[in-house]
N, C-alpha and C positions, 0 to 999 in steps of 0.2 A: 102568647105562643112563640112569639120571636125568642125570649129568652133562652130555651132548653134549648133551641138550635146555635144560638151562637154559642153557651156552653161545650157544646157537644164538639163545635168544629175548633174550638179552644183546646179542648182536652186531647183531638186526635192531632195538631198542628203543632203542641207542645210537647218535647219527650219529657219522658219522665226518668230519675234517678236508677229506679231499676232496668230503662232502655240499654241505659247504656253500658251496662257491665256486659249485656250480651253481645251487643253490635259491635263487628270485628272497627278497627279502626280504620276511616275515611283515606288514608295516603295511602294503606295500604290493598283496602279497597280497589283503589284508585290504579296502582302500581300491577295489578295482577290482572287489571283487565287491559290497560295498556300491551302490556306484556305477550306479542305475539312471536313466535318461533320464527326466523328466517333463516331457511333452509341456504338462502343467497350469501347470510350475512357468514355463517358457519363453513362452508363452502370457500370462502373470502379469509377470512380467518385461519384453515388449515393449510391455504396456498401461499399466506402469509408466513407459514410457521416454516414451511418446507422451504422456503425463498430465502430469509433467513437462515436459516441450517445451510444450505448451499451457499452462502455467502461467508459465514461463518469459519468454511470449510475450504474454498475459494483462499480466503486470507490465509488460512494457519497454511497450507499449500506454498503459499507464496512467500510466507512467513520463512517457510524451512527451504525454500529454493533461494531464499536470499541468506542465509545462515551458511547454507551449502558455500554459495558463493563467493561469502568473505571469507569462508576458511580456506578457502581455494587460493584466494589471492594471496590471504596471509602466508599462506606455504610458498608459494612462488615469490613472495617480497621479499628478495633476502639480497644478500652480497654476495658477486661473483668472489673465484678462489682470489683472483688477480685485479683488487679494485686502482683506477687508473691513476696518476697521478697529477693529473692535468685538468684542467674544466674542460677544457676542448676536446679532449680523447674520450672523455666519459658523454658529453653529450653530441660527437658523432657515434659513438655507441648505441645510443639512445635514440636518435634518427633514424641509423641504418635497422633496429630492431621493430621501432615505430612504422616505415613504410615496411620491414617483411609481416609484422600483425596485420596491416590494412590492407593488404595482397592475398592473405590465407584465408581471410573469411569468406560469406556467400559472395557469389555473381554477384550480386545485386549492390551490396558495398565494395566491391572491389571497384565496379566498374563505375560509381561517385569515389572511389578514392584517387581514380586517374584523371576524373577532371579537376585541374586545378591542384596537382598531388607536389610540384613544387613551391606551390605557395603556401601547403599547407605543410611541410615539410621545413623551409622557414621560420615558419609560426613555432615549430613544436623547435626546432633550435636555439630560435630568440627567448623562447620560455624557459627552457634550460639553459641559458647563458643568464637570462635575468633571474634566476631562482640562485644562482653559483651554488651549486651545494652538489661536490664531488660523490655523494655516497649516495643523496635522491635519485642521480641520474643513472648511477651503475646496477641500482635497486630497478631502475625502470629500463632497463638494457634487459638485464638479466628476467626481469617480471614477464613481460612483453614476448620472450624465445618459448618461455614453457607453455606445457597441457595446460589447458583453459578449457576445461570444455562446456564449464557451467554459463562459460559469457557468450556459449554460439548462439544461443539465443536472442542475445543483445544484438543491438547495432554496433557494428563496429566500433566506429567513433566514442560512442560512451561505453562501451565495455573498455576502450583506452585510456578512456576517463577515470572507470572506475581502478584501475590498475598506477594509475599515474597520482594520485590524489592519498590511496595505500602507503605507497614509498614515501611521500612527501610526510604524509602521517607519521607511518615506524623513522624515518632516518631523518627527518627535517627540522628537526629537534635538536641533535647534535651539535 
C-alpha cells in the first residue's frame, strides 16, 4: 500500500511537459506581485519633473541676460573720437572714468568703494601702466562713461571687471 502513495505524490510534486505551456513565466510572476503603485513615489517624480523645468528655465533666463549683457558691453567697447597719445593721458582717463563707474552704482557699492578708494584707484593705474596698451585703456575710459544698465545688477567691482577684460579682448591684440 505504500507504493500508490509514493506514486501519487510523485506525480503531483513533478510538473509535467503540458504544465508548462500554460503557467505564465516565474520572473514574471514574480515582477507583478512585486509590483505595487506608490502614489509617494509618482507624487516625487512629477516634483522632480517640475524642479527640473524651472531650472532649465532659470538657466536659459540667465543664459539670455548674460547674452544681453555682452552685447551691451560690446557696444560700449569702442574708441573715443580723440584716442590719447600718451600712456599716461589714456590711463588717467581710465582712473578718472573708473572711480565716476564705482560712485554711480548702489549705496551699498559706493560706500565699499570709499574705503580704501585710493588704494584701489592705484591698483587700477598701475594695471594700466603695466598693460601699456594706449587703445585698451581709451576703450576702458570711454566703456566705463556709458549706459550700462545690464551690469546694475552686478557688483560694481566686477561689472568693472567685466567691462575692463571686453577692451583688453577687442583692442589688446593690436
Amino acid at each position: 500500500m505504500k507504493r500508490p502513495i509514493l506514486y501519487s505524490i510523485l506525480l503531483v510534486a513533478t510538473p509535467s511537459a503540458c504544465d508548462d505551456a500554460t503557467q505564465p513565466d516565474v520572473e514574471q510572476a514574480i515582477a507583478k506581485a512585486v509590483h505595487v503603485a506608490d502614489p509617494d513615489k509618482e507624487a516625487r517624480e512629477k516634483l522632480d519633473a517640475k524642479d527640473r523645468a524651472q531650472r532649465q528655465e532659470r538657466a536659459a533666463q540667465q543664459k539670455s541676460k548674460e547674452q544681453a549683457r555682452g552685447a551691451e558691453i560690446d557696444d560700449a567697447a569702442v574708441l573715443p573720437e580723440v584716442v590719447p597719445t600718451s600712456l599716461e593721458a589714456a590711463c588717467d582717463a581710465t582712473v578718472n572714468a573708473y572711480d565716476t563707474f564705482m560712485k554711480s552704482g548702489p549705496e551699498k557699492d559706493a560706500l565699499l568703494w570709499y574705503q580704501g578708494r585710493r588704494k584701489k584707484m592705484a591698483e587700477r593705474r598701475a594695471a594700466c601702466v603695466t598693460q601699456a596698451n594706449i587703445t585698451v585703456a581709451a576703450c576702458q575710459a570711454t566703456a566705463l562713461v556709458a549706459a550700462l544698465p545690464t551690469l546694475l545688477e552686478l557688483e560694481r567691482t566686477e561689472a568693472a571687471n567685466l567691462v575692463f577684460g571686453r577692451c583688453a579682448d577687442k583692442f589688446g591684440k593690436t
